[in-house]
C-alpha positions in Angstrom: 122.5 16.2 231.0 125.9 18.4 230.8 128.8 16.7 231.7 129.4 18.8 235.2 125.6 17.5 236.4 126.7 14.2 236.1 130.1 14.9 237.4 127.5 16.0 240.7 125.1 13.2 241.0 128.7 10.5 240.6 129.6 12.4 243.8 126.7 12.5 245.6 126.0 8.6 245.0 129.3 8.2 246.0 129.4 9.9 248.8 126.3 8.7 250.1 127.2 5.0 250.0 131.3 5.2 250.6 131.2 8.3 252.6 135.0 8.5 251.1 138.0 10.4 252.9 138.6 11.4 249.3 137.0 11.9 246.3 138.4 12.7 242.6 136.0 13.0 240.0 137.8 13.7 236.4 135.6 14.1 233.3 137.0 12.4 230.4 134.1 12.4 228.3 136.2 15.2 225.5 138.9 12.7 225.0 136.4 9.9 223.7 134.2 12.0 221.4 132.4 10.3 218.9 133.3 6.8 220.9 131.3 4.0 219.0 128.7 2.4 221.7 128.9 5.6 223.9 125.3 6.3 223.7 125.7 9.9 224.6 127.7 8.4 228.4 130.3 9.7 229.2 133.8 8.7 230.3 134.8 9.0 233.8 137.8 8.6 236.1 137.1 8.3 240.1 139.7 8.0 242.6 138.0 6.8 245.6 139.8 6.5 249.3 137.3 4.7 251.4 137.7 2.9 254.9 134.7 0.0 253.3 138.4 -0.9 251.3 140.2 -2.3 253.9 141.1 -5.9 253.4 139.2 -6.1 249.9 140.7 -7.2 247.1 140.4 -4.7 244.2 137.3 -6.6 242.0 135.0 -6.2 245.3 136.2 -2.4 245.7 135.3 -1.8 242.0 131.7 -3.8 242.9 131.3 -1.5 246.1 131.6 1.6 243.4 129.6 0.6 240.5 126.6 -0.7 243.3 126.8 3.2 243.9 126.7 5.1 241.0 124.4 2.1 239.1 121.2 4.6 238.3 123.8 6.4 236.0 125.2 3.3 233.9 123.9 2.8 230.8 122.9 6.3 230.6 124.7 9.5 231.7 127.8 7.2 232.1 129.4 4.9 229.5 132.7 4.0 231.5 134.3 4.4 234.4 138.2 3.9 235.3 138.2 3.6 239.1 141.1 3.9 241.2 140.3 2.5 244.9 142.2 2.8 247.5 142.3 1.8 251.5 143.5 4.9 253.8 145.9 2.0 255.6 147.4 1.5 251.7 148.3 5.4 251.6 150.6 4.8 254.6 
């Protein structure tokens, strides 16, 4: 599966469960090329501005995220950085 396919179905699952005021989705897969332990995944960063964020501390923000995109782990997706954010911590 290419890169920009997963890049679509991280959205979509993210979108579907967060329903996020914004959504970044940054391939980083190129930078990691030949990664030991990739297993063809690739690397991604999400920035992620949700109102499920409020009050959370960052661990259970990162849980809310992974719980998402979990049919992709393991297989189109060797890591994720995650940046999550509250729309009240923007202010």
């Amino acid at each position: 599966m290419s890169g920009q396919q997963t890049v679509d179905r991280l959205r979509r699952l993210v979108q579907d469960a967060l329903r996020p005021e914004e959504l970044t989705i940054r391939d980083d897969s190129a930078a990691h090329a030949g990664h030991a332990g990739a297993g063809g995944g690739g690397h991604y960063h999400l920035r992620v501005v949700a109102n499920q964020f409020a009050g959370l501390p960052v661990i259970a923000r990162h849980r809310l995220v992974y719980q998402a995109v979990a049919p992709l782990l393991q297989t189109e997706v060797h890591a994720l950085s995650l940046d999550t954010v509250a729309p009240q911590d923007l202010i």
